[in-house]
Structure formats: C-alpha cells, structure tokens
C-alpha positions as CSV (number, residue, x, y, z in Angstrom):
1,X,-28.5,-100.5,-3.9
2,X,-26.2,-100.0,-0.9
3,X,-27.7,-99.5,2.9
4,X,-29.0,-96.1,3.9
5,X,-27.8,-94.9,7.6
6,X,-31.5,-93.8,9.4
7,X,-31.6,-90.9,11.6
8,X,-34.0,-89.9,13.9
9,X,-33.9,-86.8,11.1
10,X,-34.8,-88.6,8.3
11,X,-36.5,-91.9,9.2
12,X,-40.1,-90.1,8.6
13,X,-38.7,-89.4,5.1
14,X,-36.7,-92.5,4.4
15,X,-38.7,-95.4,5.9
16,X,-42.7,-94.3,6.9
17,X,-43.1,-92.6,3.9
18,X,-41.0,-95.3,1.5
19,X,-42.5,-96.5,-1.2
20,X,-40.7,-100.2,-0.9
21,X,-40.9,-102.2,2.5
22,X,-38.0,-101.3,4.3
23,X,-36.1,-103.3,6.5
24,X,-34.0,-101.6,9.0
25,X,-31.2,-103.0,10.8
26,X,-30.6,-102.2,14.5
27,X,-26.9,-102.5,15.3
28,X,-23.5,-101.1,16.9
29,X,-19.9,-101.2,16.1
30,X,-19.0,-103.2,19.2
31,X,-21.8,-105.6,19.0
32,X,-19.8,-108.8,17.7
33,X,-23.6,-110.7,16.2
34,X,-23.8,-107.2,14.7
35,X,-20.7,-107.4,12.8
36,X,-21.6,-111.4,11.9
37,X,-25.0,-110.2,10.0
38,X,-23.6,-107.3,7.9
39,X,-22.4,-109.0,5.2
40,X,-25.3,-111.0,5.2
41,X,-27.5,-107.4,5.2
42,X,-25.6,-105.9,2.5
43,X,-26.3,-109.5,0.0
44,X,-29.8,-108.7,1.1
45,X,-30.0,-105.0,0.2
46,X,-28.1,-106.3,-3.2
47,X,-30.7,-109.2,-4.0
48,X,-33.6,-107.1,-3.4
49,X,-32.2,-103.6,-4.6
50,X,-35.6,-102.0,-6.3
51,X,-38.0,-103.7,-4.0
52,X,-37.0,-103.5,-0.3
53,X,-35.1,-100.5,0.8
54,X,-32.4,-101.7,3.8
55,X,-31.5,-98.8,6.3
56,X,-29.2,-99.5,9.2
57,X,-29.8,-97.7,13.1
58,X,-26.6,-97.1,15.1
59,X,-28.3,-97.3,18.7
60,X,-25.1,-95.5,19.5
61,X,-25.5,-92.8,17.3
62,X,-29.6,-92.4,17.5
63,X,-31.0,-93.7,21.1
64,X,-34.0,-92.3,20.4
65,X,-35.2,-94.6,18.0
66,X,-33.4,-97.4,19.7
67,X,-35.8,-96.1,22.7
68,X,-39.2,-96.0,20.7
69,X,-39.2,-99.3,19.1
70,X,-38.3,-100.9,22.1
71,X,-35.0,-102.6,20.6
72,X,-33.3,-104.1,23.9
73,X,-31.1,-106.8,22.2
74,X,-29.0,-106.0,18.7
75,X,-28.6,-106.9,16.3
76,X,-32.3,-106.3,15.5
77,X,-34.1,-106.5,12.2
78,X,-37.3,-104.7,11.8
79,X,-39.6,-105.0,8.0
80,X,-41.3,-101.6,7.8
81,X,-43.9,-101.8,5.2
82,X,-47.2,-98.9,4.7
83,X,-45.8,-97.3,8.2
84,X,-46.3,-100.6,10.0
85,X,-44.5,-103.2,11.3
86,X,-44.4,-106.2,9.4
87,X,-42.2,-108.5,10.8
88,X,-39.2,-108.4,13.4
89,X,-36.2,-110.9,14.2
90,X,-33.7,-110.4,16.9
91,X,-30.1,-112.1,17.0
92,X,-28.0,-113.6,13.9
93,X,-30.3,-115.1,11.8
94,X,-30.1,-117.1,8.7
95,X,-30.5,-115.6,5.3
96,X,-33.2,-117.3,4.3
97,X,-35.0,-116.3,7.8
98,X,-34.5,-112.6,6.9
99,X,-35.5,-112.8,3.4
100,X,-39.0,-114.6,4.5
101,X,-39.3,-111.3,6.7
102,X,-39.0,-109.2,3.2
103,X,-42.2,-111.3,1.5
C-alpha cells in the first residue's frame, strides 16, 4: 500500500477516524533528512500494508497541521493510533526505531 498525502481536509477522515494506526510523516521537499527517510517510509508502508496506514504532511503545503502538533524540526514521525498519540520520533531514524513506534 503506497503513502497517502494528509490534508488538513482529510486528516479527520484519513487518520482519527482510521481503522489501522497510522503513522504520519512530517516532511518537506527541501528538507535533505527528509529526503534520507523516504525510502525508508515507503519499505515501511510496504512491510506493514494492511495494518498501519502511512500518510505523509508537507508542512509546506499544510502549516496548519504542522502548527497544531507542534512539529518544529522535520522530518517528524508521528504513530496515530484510536485518535491518540502513540508514539513520536524526530530526525533520521533507523528502521528498526520506526517500526518499534508501529507495535
């Protein structure tokens, strides 16, 4: 299951309502660490397609939620699971470091 790009329009639908944890990815085009994790996201949304959903935030492009979780350093990753927080890691991480997040 590919990534799905999260809007300020549909992350009610797409991530507080999911059904799956979600982990979301925090991130912009410029942002070099940004551009270091993807590959590593998309394995991730690959491995664990059918139970985790993985969305990706361009701060960019939606501020807004950039602004109400606080995100002040990308990339960020954020675990989403029953409308809560579940876990959170900020900068390149290893794999294994974002797959513990998805447990």
């Amino acid at each position: 299951m590919a990534e799905i790009t999260i809007t300020k329009e549909n992350f009610e639908q797409e991530v507080m309502r999911s059904d799956l944890p979600v982990l979301v990815d925090f991130w912009a085009v410029w942002c070099g660490p940004c551009q270091m994790l993807a590959p590593t996201i998309a394995e991730l949304a690959e491995e664990y397609a059918g139970k985790v959903r993985v969305g990706k935030v361009n701060v960019d492009e939606q501020p807004e939620l950039a602004m109400k979780f606080g995100i002040m350093s990308i990339p960020t990753l954020i675990c989403f699971k029953d409308e809560q927080i579940v876990g959170q890691t900020v900068g390149v991480q290893p794999k294994e470091s974002i797959a513990a997040l998805l447990k």
